[in-house]
C-alpha positions in Angstrom: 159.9 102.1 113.4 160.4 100.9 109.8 159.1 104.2 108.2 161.0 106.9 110.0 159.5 110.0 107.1 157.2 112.1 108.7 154.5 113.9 106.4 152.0 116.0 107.0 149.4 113.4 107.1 150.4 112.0 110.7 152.8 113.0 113.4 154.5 110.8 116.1 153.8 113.3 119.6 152.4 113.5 122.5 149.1 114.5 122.8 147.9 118.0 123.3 147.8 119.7 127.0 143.5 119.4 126.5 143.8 115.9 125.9 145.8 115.2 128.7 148.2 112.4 129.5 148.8 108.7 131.2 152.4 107.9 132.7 152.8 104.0 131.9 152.4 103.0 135.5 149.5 105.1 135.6 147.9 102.6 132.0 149.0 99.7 134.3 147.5 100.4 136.9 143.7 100.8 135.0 144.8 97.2 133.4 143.4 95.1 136.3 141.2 92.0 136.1 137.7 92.4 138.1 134.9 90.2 138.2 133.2 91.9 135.8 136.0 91.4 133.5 136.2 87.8 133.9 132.3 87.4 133.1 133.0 88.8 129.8 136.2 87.0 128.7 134.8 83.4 130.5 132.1 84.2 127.6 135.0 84.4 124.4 134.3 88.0 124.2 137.6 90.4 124.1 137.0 93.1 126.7 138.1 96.9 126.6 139.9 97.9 130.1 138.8 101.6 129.5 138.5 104.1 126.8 139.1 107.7 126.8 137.3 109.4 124.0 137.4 113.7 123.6 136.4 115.8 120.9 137.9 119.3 121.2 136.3 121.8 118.9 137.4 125.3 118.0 136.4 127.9 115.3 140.1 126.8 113.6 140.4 123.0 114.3 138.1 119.8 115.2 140.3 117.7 117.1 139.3 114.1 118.2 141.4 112.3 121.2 141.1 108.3 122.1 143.1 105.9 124.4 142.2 102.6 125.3 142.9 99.5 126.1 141.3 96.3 125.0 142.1 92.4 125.1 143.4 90.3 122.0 142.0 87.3 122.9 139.8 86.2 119.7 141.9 85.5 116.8 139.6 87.9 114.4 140.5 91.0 116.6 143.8 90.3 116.9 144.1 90.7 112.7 142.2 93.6 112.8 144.8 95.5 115.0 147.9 94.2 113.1 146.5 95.6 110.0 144.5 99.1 110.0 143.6 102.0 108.2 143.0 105.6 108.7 141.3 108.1 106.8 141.9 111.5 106.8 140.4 114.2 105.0 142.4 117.2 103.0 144.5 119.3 106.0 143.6 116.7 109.0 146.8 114.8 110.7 146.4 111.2 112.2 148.8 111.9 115.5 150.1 108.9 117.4 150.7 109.0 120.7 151.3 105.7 121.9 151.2 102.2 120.8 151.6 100.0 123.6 151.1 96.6 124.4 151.1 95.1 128.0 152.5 91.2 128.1 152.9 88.9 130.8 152.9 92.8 133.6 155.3 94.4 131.3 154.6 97.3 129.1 156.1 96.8 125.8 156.4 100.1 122.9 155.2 98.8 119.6 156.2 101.9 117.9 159.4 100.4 116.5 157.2 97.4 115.3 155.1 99.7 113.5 155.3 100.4 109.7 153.1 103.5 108.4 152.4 103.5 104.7 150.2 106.6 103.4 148.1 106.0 100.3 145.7 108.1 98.4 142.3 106.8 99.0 141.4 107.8 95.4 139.7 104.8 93.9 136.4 106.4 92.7 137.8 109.1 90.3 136.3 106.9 87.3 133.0 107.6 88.7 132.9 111.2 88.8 134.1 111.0 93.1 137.2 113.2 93.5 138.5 113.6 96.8 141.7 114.5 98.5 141.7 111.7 101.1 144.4 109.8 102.9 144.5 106.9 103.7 147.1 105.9 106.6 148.3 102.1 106.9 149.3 101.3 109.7 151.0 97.2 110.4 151.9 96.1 113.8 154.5 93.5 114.0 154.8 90.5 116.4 151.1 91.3 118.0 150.2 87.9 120.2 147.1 86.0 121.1 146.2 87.4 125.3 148.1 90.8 124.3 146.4 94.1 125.9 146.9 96.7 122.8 147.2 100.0 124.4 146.2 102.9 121.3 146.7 106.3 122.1 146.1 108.9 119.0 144.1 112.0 117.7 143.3 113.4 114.6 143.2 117.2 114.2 141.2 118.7 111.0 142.6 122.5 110.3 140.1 124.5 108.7 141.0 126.3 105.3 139.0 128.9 103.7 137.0 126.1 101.6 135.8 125.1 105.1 134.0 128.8 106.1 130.4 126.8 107.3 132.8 124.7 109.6 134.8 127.6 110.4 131.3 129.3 111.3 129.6 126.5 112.8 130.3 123.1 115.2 128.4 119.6 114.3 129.2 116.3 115.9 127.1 113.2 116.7 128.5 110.9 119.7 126.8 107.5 119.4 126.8 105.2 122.2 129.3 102.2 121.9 128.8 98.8 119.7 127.1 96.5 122.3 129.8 93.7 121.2 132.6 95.5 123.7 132.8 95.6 127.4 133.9 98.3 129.2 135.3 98.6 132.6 135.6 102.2 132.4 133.9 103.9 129.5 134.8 108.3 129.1 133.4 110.7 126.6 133.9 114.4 126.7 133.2 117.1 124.4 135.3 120.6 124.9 133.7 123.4 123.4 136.3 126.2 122.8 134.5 128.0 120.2 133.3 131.4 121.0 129.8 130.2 120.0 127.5 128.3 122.3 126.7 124.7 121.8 123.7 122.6 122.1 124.2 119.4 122.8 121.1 117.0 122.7 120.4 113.5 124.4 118.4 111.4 122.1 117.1 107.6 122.3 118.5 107.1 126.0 116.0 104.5 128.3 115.3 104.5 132.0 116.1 101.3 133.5 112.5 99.7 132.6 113.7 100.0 128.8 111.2 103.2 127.6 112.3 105.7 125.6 113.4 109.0 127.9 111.9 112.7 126.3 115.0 114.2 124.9 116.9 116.9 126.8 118.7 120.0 125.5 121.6 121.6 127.5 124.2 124.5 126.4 127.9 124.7 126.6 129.5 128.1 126.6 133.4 128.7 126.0 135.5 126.6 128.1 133.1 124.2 129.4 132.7 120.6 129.0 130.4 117.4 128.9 131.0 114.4 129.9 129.7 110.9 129.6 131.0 108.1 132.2 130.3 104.8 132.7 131.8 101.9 134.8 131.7 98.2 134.6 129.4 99.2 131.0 127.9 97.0 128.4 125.7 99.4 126.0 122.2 97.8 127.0 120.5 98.2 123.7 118.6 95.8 121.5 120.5 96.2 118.4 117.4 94.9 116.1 114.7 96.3 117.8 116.2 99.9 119.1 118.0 103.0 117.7 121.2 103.6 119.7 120.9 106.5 122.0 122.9 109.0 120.8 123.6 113.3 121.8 123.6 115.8 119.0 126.0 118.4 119.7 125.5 121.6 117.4 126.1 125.8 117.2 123.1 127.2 118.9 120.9 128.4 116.1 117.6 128.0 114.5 116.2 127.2 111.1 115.0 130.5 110.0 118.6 131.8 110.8 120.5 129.2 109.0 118.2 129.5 106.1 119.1 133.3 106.3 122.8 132.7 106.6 122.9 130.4 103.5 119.9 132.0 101.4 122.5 135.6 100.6 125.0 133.3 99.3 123.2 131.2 96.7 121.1 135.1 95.8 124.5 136.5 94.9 125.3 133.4 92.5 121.8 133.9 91.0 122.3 137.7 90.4 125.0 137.1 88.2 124.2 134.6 86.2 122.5 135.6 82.7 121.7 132.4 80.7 121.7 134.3 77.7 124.8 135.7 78.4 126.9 132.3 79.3 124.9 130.0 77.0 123.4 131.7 73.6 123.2 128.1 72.0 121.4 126.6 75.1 118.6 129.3 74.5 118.3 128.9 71.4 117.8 124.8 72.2 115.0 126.5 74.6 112.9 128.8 72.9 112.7 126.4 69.7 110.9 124.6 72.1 106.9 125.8 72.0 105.6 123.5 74.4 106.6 124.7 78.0 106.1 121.0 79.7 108.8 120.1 76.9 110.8 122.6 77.9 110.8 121.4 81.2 111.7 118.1 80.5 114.6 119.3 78.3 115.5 121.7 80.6 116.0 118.8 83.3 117.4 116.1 81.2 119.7 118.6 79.6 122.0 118.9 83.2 121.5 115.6 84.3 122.9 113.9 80.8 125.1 116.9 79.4 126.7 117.9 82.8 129.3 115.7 84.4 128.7 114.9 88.3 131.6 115.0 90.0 131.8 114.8 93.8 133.8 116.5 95.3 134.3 115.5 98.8 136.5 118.8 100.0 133.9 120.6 98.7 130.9 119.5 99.8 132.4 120.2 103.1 131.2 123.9 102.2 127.8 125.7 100.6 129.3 127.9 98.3 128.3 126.8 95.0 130.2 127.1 91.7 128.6 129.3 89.5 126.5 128.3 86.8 128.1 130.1 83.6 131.2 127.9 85.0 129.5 124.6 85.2 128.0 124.9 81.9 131.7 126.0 80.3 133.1 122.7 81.9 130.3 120.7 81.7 130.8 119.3 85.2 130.0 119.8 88.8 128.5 118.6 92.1 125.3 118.0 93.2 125.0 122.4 94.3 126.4 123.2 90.9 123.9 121.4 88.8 121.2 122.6 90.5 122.6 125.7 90.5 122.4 125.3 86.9 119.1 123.6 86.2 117.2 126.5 88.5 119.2 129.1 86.3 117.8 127.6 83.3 114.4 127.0 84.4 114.0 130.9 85.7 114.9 131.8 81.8 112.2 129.6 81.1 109.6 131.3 83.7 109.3 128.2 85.9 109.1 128.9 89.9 111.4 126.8 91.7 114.4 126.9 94.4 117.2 124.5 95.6 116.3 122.8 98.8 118.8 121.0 100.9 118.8 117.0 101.8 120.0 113.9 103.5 118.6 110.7 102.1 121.1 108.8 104.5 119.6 110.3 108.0 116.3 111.6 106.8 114.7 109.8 109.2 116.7 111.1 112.0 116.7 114.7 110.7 113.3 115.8 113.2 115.9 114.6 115.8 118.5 116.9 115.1 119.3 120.1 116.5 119.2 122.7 113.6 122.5 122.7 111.6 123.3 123.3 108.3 126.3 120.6 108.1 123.2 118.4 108.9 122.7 118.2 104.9 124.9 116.2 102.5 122.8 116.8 99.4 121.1 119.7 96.8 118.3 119.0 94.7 115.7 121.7 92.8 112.2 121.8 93.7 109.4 122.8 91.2 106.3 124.6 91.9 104.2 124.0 88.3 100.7 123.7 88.0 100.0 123.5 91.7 101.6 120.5 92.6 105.6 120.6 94.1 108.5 118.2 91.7 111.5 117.3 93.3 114.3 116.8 90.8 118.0 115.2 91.9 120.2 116.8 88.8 122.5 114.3 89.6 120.9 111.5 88.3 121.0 110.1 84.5 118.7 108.5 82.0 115.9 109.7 83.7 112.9 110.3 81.2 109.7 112.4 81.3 107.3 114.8 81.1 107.4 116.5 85.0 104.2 114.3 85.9 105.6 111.4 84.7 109.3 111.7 86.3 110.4 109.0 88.7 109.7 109.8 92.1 112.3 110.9 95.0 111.5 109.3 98.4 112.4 111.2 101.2 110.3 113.7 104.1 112.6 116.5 105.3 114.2 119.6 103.5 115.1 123.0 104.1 114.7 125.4 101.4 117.4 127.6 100.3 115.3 131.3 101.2 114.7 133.7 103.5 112.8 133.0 106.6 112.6 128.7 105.9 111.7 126.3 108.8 112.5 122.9 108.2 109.9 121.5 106.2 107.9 118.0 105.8 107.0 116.6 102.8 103.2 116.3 101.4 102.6 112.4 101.3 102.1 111.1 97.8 100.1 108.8 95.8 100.9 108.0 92.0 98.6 109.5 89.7 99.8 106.3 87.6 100.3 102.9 88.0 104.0 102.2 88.2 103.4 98.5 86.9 100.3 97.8 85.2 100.4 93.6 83.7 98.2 91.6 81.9 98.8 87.6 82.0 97.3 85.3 80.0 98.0 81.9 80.3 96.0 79.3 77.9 96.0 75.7 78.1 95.0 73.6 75.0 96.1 69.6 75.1 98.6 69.4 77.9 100.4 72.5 76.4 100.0 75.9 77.7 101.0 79.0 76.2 101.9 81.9 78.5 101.9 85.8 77.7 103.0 88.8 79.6 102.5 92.6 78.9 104.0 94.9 81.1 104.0 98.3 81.0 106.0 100.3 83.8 106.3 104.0 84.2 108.4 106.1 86.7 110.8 104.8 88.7 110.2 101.4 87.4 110.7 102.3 84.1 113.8 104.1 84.3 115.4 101.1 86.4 113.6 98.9 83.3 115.1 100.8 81.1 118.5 100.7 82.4 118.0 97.0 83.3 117.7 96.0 79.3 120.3 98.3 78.6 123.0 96.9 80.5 121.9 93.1 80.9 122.5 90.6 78.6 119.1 89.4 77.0 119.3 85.8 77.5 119.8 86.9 81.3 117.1 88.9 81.7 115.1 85.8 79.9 116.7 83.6 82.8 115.1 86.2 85.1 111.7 86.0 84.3 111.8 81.8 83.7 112.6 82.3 87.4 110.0 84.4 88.3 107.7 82.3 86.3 108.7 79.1 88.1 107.8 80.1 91.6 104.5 82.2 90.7 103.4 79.2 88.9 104.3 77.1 91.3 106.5 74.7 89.5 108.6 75.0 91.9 106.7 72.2 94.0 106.4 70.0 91.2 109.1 69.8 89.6 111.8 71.5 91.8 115.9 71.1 90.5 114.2 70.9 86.3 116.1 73.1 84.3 113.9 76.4 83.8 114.9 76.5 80.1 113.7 72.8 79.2 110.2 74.3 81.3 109.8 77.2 79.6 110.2 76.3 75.9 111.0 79.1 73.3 110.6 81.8 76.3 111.4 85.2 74.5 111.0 88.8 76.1 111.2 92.1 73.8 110.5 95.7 74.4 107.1 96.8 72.4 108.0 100.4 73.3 109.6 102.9 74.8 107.4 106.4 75.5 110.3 108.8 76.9 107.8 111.6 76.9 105.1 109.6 79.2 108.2 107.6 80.5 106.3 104.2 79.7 108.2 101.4 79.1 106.5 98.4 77.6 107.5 94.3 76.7 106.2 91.7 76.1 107.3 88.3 77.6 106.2 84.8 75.5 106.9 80.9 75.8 105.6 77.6 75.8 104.3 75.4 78.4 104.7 71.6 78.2 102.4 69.6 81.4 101.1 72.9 82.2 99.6 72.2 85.1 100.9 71.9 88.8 100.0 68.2 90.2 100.2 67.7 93.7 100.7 64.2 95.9 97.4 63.4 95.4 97.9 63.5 91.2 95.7 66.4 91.2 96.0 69.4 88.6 95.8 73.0 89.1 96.6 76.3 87.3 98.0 78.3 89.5 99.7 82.4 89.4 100.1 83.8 92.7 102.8 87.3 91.9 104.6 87.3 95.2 105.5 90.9 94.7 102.0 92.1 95.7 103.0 90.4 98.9 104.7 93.1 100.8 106.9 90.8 103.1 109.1 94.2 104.6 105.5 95.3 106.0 104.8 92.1 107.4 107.5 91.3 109.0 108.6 94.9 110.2 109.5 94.7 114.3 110.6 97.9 115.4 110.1 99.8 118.7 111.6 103.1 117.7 111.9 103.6 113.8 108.5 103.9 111.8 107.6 102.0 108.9 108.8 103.9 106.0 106.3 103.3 103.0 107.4 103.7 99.6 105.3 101.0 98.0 104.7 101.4 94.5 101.2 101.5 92.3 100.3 98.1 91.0 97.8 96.5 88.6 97.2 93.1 87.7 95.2 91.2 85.0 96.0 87.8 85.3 93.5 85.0 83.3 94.2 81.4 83.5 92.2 79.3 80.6 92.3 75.6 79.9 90.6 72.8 77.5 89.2 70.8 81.0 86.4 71.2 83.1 87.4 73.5 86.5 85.7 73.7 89.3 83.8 77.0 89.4 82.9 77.5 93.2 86.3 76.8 94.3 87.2 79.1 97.4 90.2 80.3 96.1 89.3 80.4 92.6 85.9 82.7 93.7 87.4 84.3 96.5 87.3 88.1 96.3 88.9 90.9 98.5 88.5 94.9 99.4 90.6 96.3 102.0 90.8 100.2 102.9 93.8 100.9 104.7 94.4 104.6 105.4 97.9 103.6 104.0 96.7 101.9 100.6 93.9 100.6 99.3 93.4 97.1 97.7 91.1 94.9 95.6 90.9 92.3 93.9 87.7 91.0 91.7 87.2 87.9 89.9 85.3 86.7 87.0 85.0 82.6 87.2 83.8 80.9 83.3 83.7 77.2 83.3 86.8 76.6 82.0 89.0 79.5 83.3 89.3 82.8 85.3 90.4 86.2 85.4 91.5 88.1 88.3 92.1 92.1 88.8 94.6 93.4 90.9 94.3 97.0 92.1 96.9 98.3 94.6 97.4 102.2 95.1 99.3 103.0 98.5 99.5 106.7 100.0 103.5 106.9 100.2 106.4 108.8 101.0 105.3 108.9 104.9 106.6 107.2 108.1 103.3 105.0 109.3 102.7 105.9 113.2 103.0 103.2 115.4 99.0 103.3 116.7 98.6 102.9 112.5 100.9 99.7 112.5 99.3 96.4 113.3 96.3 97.7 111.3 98.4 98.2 108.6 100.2 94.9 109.2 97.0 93.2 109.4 95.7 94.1 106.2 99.1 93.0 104.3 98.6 89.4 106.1 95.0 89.5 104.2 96.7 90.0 101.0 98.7 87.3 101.1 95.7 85.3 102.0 95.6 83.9 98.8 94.4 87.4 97.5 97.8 87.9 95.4 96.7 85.7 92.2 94.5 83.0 91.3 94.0 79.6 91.3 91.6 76.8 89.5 91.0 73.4 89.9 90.6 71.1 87.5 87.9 68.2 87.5 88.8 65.1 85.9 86.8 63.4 83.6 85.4 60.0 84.0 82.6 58.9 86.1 84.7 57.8 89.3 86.3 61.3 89.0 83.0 63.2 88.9 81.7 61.0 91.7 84.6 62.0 94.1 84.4 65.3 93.1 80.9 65.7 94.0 81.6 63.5 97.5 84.5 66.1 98.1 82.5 68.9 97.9 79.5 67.7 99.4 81.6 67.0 102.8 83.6 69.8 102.8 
């Protein structure tokens, strides 16, 4: 081997007596063709002879074990295992055991061929991510086409005293195989050797008729084992339609005594920290502050802007959070240290709230889970003011607002950092505002039509606005909305491949304010219209503005049989008139046509006014979000979206030519309609 320096990174040994071991006429002898391997391979797959996977857990060490042996038959595969890399976390060593490859019968060590390079795997620091990764580089020379790689290693992650919940508690999640491989003989087994019991928990797995099994919970003690086999196995699971089956493995416990476990340690941070003591010029900030909603806000923005978030991956590996008097000395932190901070300042300030734990990345699987703390990956503050509940992320930046008027975090479950907590579900939510509210006018005089957008976006939207003209070149974000314009108008059947800037003459867009109080942002969007009007085959003209947002497409074309529909729709309003200089044709279907749909999941309207030479259509669109839509719920709710795009997303007028021939086969159109 090229790179005969061993660090502490990764060893070159043989595995550990739990892991057990393979003689290499034992590895040749589970390298044997079968029918079932020569289905796969006839189909151009690559195909895995076995794998071995074990994950050895004890109260000092994680340890994770593989061996297998898989085909290099497909070009693409056969670059991937010349060329890999490991990752390893601070104190865990990559261990190779063996890399093999068997060629024409014989078994041929690739170790020699092997060059190792470690790197740091630091290329986030810029951003505020700090972590103490590894990452391992491993190159395999004079790998061929019809090789069988043979990879035996295991990684082994030491706890330090950073690491006390791991130390404390086991989590690990085995999910069943990518349904790409093959397997002729596929192993799993978990060895608990911590003097805690472990649940382990069976999720998603389908009798042979397909249907989702109820989940079942068993126990290991010290010393025992599971295990998983499976021969002549291809993972039977519909990738697009079904969640993998998967078993939770966690320390027995409950969530009223991990919320007691963790609730002590965040008290004893709290007890110590005097705001007035570690920040005299921050209260003085506050209390020249009369208003307390003000307060609030300033309260908020003042550790999301003014505190650095730095990420510390080591860290975060553990719940202990850094105190507050320290965070606000070096104006930096992770996620648990400014929220530590922001609920320190906001208990000066008399304003109830706690920090509550989170996982935006698994939320939906969190119900699943069995009851660990190393479940969560996130710390946010809640806020109980004025009888409703705020969840604030001080991680975030240039976020604006009063509390009501803040952008809104979606996500269901949470465990709150207190005494005595359950798991807990969120309320679901409906905006008390609209998050865009539009008005479009569009007026047609001589051929030439002049086109006006107001749009005024709060929350979410106009914190992404906000950002959006802050960082994007105005002639781009221009370019943007010509683009929108095109398709809404439907130009884009007309005169399809035009240059959007020779359509829309003099287009200009400009912010008409910026409310960071009410966390309203407003613009305005103007240009010019030459040949206004969309003609189709038959050389007739319309007016047409049909705002593809409303039309939730995700809704309609969800197909799922295990997830929910997750609906976090936003609050919509739309005043959109169309006026021209030419006679229209007033009883029009889709110029008249009205809707009013009450979905328990949103409701939706829209109402027209019809004059004889234009129209104006409102928009209304309030959805209940921030909830998982039960599956009975779904085609109803699917149902009513379809009706929405029934031509219920904008408006439409036709316009009647002049001329007597014109009239007359106007009138013969309608009459035999």
């Amino acid at each position: 081997m090229e790179n005969q320096i061993q660090t502490e990174n990764y060893r070159i040994q043989k595995p550990e007596s739990w892991a057990g071991s393979f003689e290499d006429h034992e590895l040749i002898n589970r390298i044997k063709e079968s029918d079932f391997s020569n289905i796969q391979m006839n189909e151009g797959r690559d195909y895995c002879y076995f794998i071995d996977k074990k994950y050895h857990t004890t109260n000092k060490e994680n340890s994770e074990y593989v061996c297998m042996a898989y085909t290099l038959n497909e070009p693409a595969n056969l670059e991937r295992a010349s060329v890999s890399d490991i990752v390893v976390e601070e104190n865990e060593v990559y261990n190779i055991h063996r890399i093999s490859v068997l060629r024409d019968g014989v078994l041929i060590d690739k170790i020699p061929d092997t060059k190792i390079k470690v790197l740091d795997n630091e290329n986030q620091s810029s951003g505020g991510i700090l972590s103490s990764n590894k990452k391992i580089n491993i190159t395999i020379k004079d790998l061929r086409l019809y090789d069988v790689l043979i990879l035996e290693d295991s990684r082994v992650k030491a706890f330090t005293d950073r690491d006390f919940l791991r130390k404390e508690f086991s989590k690990y999640v085995w999910v069943s195989p990518d349904n790409y491989w093959a397997y002729g003989s596929y192993s799993f087994t978990f060895i608990n050797e911590r003097e805690q019991k472990i649940a382990y928990k069976k999720t998603f797995f389908r009798d042979e008729s397909g249907n989702v099994l109820s989940p079942e919970i068993n126990y290991l003690q010290k010393g025992e084992k599971f295990v998983f086999e499976k021969q002549n196995y291809i993972n039977p699971v519909d990738a697009n339609r079904e969640i993998f089956p998967y078993i939770d493995f966690a320390t027995e416990s409950s969530w009223s005594d991990l919320s007691n476990y963790i609730a002590p340690i965040y008290d004893e941070i709290f007890k110590n920290a005097s705001l007035q003591d570690f920040a005299p010029d921050l209260v003085e900030k506050l209390n020249a502050i009369a208003n307390q909603d003000e307060k609030i806000q300033f309260a908020i923005e003042y550790v999301q802007n003014n505190i650095y978030y730095i990420f510390n991956a080591d860290e975060m590996n553990g719940h202990k959070p850094q105190e507050p008097a320290k965070t606000y000395e070096t104006k930096q932190g992770d996620c648990k240290a400014k929220s530590v901070l922001l609920k320190a300042i906001l208990d000066f300030i008399g304003v109830d709230s706690s920090i509550v734990l989170v996982n935006f990345h698994t939320d939906f699987y969190i119900k699943y889970y069995l009851p660990s703390l190393l479940t969560f990956n996130h710390a946010i503050v809640k806020i109980n003011y004025k009888g409703d509940e705020y969840f604030i992320d001080a991680t975030i930046r240039d976020e604006f607002g009063l509390l009501e008027n803040r952008g809104f975090i979606y996500f269901m479950h949470y465990l709150e950092v207190k005494p005595d907590q359950e798991l807990k579900e969120r309320k679901p939510h409906k905006f008390p505002y609209y998050c865009i509210n539009e008005k479009v006018e569009f007026n047609t005089t001589k051929n030439v039509g002049e086109l006006k957008l107001n749009t005024t976006y709060k929350g979410n939207r106009a914190n992404a606005m906000r950002r959006y003209f802050k960082n994007t070149n105005k002639r781009e974000i221009v370019d943007s909305w010509n683009n929108f314009l095109f398709y809404s108008l439907n130009y884009s059947n007309d005169r399809n491949g035009t240059d959007l800037r020779n359509i829309f003459k003099d287009a200009a867009i400009d912010i008409v304010s910026d409310d960071k109080k009410l966390n309203e942002f407003q613009i305005k969007y103007t240009a010019t219209v030459e040949n206004p009007y969309y003609i189709d085959q038959q050389k007739n003209r319309f007016l047409m503005y049909f705002d593809r947002n409303v039309v939730k497409a995700s809704a309609r074309d969800f197909i799922h049989k295990d997830l929910s529909f997750w609906h976090n729709f936003d609050s919509e309003k739309y005043e959109i008139s169309l006026n021209t200089d030419q006679k229209i044709d007033t009883e029009e279907k889709y110029t008249t046509q009205e809707s009013t749909i009450n979905n328990p999941y949103f409701d939706f309207t829209s109402r027209k006014k019809v004059t004889k030479n234009g129209a104006t259509v409102t928009i209304d669109y309030k959805p209940l979000v921030n909830l998982e839509i039960p599956q009975n719920d779904f085609e109803k709710f699917r149902t009513d979206h379809h009706a929405v795009a029934d031509s219920n997303f904008g408006l439409g007028i036709d316009i009647i030519e002049p001329g007597l021939m014109n009239m007359l086969k106007f009138s013969f159109k309608k009459r035999f309609k």
